[in-house]
N, C-alpha and C positions, 0 to 999 in steps of 0.2 A: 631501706638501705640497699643499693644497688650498685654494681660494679659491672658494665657492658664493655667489652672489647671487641673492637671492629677492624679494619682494615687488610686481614688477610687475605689471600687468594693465591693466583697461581703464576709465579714469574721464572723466566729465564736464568740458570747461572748468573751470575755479575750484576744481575738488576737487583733493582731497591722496593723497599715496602717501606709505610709507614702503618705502624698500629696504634690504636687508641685505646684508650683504657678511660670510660667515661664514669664518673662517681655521682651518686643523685644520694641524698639524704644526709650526708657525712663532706665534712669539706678535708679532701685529698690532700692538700697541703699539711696540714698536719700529721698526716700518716708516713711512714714508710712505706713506700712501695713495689715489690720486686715483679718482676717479669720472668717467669716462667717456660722452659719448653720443655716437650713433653715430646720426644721421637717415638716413632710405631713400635713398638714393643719393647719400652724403654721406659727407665723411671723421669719422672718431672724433675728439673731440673733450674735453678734458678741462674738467669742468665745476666741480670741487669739489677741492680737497685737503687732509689734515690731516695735521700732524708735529708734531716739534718745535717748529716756529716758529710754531703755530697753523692758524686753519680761514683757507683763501683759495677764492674765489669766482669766476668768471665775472661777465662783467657781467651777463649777459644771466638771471641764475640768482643774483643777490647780492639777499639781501632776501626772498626767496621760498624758496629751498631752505638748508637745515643739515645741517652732516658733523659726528656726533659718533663716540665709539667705546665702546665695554662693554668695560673690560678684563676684568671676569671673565667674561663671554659669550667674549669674544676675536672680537667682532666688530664692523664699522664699519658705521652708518648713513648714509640719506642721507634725508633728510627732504624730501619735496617739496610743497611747499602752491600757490595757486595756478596750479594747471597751464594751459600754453597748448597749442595745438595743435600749436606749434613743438617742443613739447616731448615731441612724440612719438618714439620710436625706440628701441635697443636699450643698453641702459645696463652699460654695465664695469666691475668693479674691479680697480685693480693696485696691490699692493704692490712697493717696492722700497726694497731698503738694501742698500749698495752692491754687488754684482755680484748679488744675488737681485732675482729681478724674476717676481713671480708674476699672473697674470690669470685672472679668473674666467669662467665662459663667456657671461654677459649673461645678462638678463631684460629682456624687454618694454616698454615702456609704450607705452601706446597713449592720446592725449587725444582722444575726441570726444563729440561731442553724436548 
């Protein structure tokens, strides 16, 4: 059971990232799964979720960023368009259905100029 997250790196104010959140052993669609950030000396923070009940949002990230999922990739994205500098730091994802609760090990982002 595995949960890899990729796509972060290093972009400009205003630019976009997309990150992946890849699930191998467990099929993702049945989980809930949130999207985490985690700023430099700051507690983790969840900023995105998608279930059954639909995609919920941050405020600070509603408008700007999209959680969708591939069920034949069996993977969940997060879509980030534009980026602030706040929205730098280390980004997570976890699933969980009831007593499984899987986290990935984070990917990057980094916003600057």
């Amino acid at each position: 059971v595995q949960l890899v997250e990729s796509g972060g790196g290093l972009v400009q104010p205003g630019g976009s990232l997309r990150l992946s959140c890849a699930a191998s052993g467990f099929t993702v669609s049945r989980y809930a799964v949130r999207w985490y950030h985690q700023a430099p000396g700051k507690e983790r923070e969840e900023v995105a979720s998608i279930s059954r009940a639909g995609a919920h949002y941050m405020d600070s990230v509603r408008g700007r960023f999209a959680i969708s999922r591939d069920i034949a990739k069996n993977t969940v994205y997060l879509q980030m368009n534009s980026l602030k500098s706040e929205d730098t730091g280390v980004y997570f994802c976890n699933a969980e259905r009831f007593s499984n609760d899987y986290w990935g090990q984070g990917t990057q982002v980094t916003v600057s100029s």
